[in-house]
C-alpha positions as CSV (number, residue, x, y, z in Angstrom):
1,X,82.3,105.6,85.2
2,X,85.6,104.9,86.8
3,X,86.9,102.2,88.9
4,X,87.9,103.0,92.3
5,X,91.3,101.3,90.9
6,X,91.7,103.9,88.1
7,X,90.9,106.4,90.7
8,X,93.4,105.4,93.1
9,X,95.8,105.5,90.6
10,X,95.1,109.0,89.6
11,X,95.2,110.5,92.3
12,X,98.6,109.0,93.8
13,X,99.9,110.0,90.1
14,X,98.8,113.3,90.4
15,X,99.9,113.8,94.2
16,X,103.3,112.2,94.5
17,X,104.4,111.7,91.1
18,X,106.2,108.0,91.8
19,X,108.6,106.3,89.7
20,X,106.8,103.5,89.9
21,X,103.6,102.9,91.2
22,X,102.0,99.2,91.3
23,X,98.4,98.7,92.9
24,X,96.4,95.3,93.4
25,X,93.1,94.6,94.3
26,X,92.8,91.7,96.9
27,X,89.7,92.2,97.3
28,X,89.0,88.8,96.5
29,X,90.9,87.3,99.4
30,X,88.4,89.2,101.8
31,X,85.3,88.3,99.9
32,X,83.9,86.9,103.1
33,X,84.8,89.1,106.2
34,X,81.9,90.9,107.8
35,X,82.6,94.6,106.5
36,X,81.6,92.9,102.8
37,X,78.8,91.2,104.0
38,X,77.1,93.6,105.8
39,X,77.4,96.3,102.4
40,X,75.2,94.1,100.2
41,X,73.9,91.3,102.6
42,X,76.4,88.7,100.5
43,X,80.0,89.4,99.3
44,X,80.3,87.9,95.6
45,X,79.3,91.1,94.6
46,X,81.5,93.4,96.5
47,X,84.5,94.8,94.9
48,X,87.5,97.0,95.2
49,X,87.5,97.0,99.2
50,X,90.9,96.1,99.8
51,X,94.2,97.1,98.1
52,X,98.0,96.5,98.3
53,X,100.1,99.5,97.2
54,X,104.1,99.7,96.4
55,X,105.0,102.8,95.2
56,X,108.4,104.6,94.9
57,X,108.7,108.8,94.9
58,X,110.7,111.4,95.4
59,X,108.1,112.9,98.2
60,X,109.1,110.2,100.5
61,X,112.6,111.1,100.7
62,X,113.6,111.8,104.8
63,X,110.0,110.7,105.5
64,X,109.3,108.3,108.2
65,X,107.2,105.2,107.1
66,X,104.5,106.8,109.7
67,X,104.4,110.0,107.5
68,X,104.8,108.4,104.6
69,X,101.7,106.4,105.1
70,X,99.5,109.3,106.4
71,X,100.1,111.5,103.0
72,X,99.0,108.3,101.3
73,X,95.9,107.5,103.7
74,X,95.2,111.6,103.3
75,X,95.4,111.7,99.5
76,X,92.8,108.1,99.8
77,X,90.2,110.0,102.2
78,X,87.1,110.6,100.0
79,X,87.8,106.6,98.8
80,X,88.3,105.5,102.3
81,X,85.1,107.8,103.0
82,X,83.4,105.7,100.3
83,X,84.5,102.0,100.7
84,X,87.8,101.2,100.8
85,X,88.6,99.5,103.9
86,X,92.0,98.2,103.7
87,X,95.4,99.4,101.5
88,X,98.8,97.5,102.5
89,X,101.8,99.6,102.0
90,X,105.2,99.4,100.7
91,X,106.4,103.4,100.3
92,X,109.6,104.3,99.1
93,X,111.8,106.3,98.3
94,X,114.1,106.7,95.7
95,X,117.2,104.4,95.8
96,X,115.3,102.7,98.6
């Protein structure tokens, strides 16, 4: 079984090809905040909720940070759809 980490980092791979691509689970920081507790009725155990992305590609060149940000959130939807709650964002693009 994979990690929602490894499959995050698939699938932005495989859909914008970056240059560089660097993905962090804070989940940690949030281990008390409601949305955790109410998944498993305690929070220790609840992983992989809440990310911070920075990742540079070609894709984003003459994008706005808006639509930059939606292709990301789109190319996320079934793990958004399945528990992650919260991924920070720093898109570029090249020579950014």
């Amino acid at each position: 079984m994979t990690t929602r980490t490894e499959r995050i980092h698939a699938i932005l791979t495989a859909e914008f090809a970056p240059e560089a691509l660097e993905l962090k689970d804070d989940s940690h920081k949030h281990a008390k905040h409601a949305h955790r507790m109410e998944q498993v009725g305690h929070a220790p155990d609840v992983g992989e909720t809440h990310y911070r992305l920075a990742m540079v590609s070609a894709r984003f060149a003459g994008q706005t940070r808006v639509a930059r940000s939606r292709a990301v959130h789109e190319a996320l939807d079934a793990e958004f759809k399945s528990g992650l709650h919260a991924l920070a964002l720093d898109l570029k693009a090249p020579g950014e």
